[in-house]
C-alpha positions in Angstrom: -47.9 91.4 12.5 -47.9 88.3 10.6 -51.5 88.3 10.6 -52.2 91.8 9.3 -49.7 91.0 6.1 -51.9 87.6 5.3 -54.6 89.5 5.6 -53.3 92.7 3.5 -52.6 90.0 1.1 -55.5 88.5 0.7 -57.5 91.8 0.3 -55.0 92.9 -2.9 -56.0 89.6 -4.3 -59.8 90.0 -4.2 -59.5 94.0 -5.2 -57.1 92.3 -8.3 -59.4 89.4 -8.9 -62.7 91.9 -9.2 -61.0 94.5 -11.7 -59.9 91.5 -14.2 -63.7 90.6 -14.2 -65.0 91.5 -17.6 -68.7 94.0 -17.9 -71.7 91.6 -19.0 -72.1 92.4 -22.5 -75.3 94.4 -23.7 -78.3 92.1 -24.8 -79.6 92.5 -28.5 -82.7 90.7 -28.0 -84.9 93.7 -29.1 -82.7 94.8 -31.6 -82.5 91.4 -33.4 -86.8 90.8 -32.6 -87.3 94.6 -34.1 -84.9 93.9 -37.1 -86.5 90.5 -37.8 -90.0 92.1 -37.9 -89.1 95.0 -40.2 -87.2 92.8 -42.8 -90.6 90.4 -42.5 -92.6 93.9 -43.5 -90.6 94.4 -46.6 -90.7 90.8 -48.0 -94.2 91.1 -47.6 -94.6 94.3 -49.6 -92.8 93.1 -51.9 -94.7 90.3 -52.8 -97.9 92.0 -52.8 -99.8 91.5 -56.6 -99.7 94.9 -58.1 -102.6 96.7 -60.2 -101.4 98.2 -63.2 -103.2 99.2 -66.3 -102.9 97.0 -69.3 -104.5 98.8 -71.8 -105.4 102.5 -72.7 -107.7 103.7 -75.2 -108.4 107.6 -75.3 -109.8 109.9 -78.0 -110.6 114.0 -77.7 -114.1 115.1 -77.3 -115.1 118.2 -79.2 -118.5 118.6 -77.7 -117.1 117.7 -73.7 -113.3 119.7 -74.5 -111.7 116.7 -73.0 -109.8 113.3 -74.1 -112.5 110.3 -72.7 -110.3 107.3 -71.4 -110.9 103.6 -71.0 -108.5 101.7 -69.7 -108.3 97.9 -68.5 -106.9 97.1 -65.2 -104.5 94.1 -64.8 -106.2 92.6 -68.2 -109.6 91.7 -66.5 -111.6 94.9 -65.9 -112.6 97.4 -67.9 -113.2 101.4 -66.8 -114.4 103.9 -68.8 -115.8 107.5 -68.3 -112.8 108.5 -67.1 -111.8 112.1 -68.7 -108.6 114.4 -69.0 -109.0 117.8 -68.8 -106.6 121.3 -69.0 -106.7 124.0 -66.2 -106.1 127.2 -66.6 -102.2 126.9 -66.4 -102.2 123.8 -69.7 -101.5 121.2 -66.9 -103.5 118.3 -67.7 -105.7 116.5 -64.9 -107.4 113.4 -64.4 -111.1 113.3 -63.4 -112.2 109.8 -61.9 -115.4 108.7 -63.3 -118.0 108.0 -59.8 -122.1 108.6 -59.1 -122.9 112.0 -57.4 -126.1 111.9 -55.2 -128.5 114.3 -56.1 -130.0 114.5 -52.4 -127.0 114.7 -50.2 -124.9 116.5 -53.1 -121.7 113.5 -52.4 -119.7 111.9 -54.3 -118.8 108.1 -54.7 -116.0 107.3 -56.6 -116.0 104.5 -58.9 -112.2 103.9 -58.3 -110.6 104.8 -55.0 -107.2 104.0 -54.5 -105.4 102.5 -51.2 -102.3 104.2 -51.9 -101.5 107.9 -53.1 -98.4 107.0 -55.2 -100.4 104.1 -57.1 -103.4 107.0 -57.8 -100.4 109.2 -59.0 -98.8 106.3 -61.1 -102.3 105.2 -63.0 -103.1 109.2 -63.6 -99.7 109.8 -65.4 -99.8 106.8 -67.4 -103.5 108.0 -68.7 -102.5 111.7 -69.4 -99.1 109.9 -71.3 -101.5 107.5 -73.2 -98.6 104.2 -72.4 -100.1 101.4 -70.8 -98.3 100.1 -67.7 -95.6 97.4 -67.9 -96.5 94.6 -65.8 -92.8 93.0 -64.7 -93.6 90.0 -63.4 -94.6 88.0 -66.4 -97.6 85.6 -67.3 -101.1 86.1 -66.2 -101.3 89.2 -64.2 -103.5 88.2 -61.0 -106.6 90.3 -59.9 -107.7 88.9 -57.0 -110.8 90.1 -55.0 -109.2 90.0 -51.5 -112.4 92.3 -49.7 -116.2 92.6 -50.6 -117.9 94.9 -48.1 -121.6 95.3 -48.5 -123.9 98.3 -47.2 -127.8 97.2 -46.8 -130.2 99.0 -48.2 -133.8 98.5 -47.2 -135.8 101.3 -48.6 -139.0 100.6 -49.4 -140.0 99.7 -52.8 -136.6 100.0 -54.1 -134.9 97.3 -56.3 -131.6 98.4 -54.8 -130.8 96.0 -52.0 -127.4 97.0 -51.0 -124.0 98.7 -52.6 -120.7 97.1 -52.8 -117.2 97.8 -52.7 -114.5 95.1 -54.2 -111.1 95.3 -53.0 -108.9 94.1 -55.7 -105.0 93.0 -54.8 -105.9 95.0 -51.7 -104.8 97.9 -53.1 -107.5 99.0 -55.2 -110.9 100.0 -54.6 -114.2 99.4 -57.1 -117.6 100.7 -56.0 -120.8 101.5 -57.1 -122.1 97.9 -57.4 -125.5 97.5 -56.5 -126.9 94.1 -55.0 -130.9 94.3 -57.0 -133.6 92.4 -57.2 -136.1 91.7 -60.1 -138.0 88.8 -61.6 -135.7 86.1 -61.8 -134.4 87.2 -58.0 -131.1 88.9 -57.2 -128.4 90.1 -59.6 -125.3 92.3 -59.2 -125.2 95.5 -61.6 -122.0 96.9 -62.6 -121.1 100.4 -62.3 -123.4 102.8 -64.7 -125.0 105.9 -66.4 -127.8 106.7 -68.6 -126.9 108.5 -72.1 -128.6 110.6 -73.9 -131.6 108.7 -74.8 -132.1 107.5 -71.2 -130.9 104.0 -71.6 -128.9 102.7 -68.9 -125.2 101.3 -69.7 -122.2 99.7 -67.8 -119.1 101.7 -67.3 -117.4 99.1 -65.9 -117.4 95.9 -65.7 -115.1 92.3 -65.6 -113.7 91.3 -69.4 -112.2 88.4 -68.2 -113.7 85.1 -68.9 -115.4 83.8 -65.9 -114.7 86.9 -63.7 -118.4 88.3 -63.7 -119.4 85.4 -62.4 -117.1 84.5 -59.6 -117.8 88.7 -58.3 -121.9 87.7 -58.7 -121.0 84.3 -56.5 -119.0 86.5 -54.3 -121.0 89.6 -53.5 -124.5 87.4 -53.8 -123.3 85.2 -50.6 -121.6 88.2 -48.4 -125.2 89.6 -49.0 -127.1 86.8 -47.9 -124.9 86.3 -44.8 -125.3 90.2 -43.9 -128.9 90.5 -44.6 -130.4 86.5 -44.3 -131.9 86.5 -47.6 -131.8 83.6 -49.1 -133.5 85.0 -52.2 
């Protein structure tokens, strides 16, 4: 009898002594590792150089029925043949100045933007005529962060190869050629001809000392793609 109370005892103790035993709490290792990451993604962002338009210049065309814009991004390159037009309904709309092909019928745009709100941004500041405000104070940057380069071998051509800047990687400028002539390569800007058939830049760096760091630039992405050394 004795022995069956010691051991009734004993079990009531171990039953007690398991219930006060407190649940392992829940880890928050992914939680903390997923919270860290996204706050990372934001600073980032938010650091990011923007690309705003310093400058806006814009006067109606009787002949064309539209207002012809030029406008400077981030005070070091200049764009022009941009136009604002009216549809039917008044609304005003933006038409992006670029080079259609007259064999394939496509269209390259001059400006091509990495980001639908900043495309939405730039056209309403045009059709307003105000210049963007640039918040961060002193020189605003304009950085090339990408050059990508498509060859061009055709035969007898002086077009060696078109080029694409990415500036503050948001921001998009192509239809820069790589050419060749007499005194060896040279990068052309952006152009048309007008009316008498002469040839003229569209667009091209204002700041001092920017045309030459995009020719450095774009000359020695070429020669790595193609092994020129012309």
């Amino acid at each position: 009898m004795k022995r069956i109370s010691i051991f009734l005892f004993a079990l009531v103790i171990a039953v007690a002594s398991g219930c006060s035993k407190k649940p392992a709490a829940p880890k928050k290792t992914s939680m903390v590792k997923k919270s860290t990451v996204q706050s990372e993604q934001v600073s980032e962002n938010q650091t990011q150089s923007p690309i705003i338009m310093t400058k806006i210049d814009k006067f109606y065309d009787e002949v064309k029925k539209a207002d012809l814009v030029t406008i400077v991004i981030n005070k070091s390159f200049l764009v022009g043949n941009i136009k604002v037009v009216k549809d039917p309904s008044g609304e005003a709309r933006v038409i992006w100045p670029g080079y259609r092909s007259k064999k394939s019928g496509r269209f390259y745009p001059t400006l091509k933007f990495n980001s639908r709100v900043l495309q939405r941004k730039m056209e309403k500041a045009i059709i307003s005529g105000e210049p963007m405000i640039y918040a961060g104070g002193g020189t605003v940057p304009f950085d090339i962060t990408n050059v990508d380069i498509r060859l061009y071998n055709r035969e007898g051509s002086k077009t060696k190869g078109f080029v694409t800047l990415n500036i503050n990687n948001k921001l998009n400028i192509g239809n820069i050629k790589v050419m060749t002539g007499k005194k060896g390569l040279w990068v052309s800007m952006p152009s048309e001809k007008n009316e008498n058939g002469e040839w003229h830049d569209y667009a091209y760096p204002i700041k001092k000392g920017l045309k030459k760091l995009i020719t450095s630039k774009v000359l020695k992405k070429y020669k790595e793609l193609s092994g020129s050394e012309g």
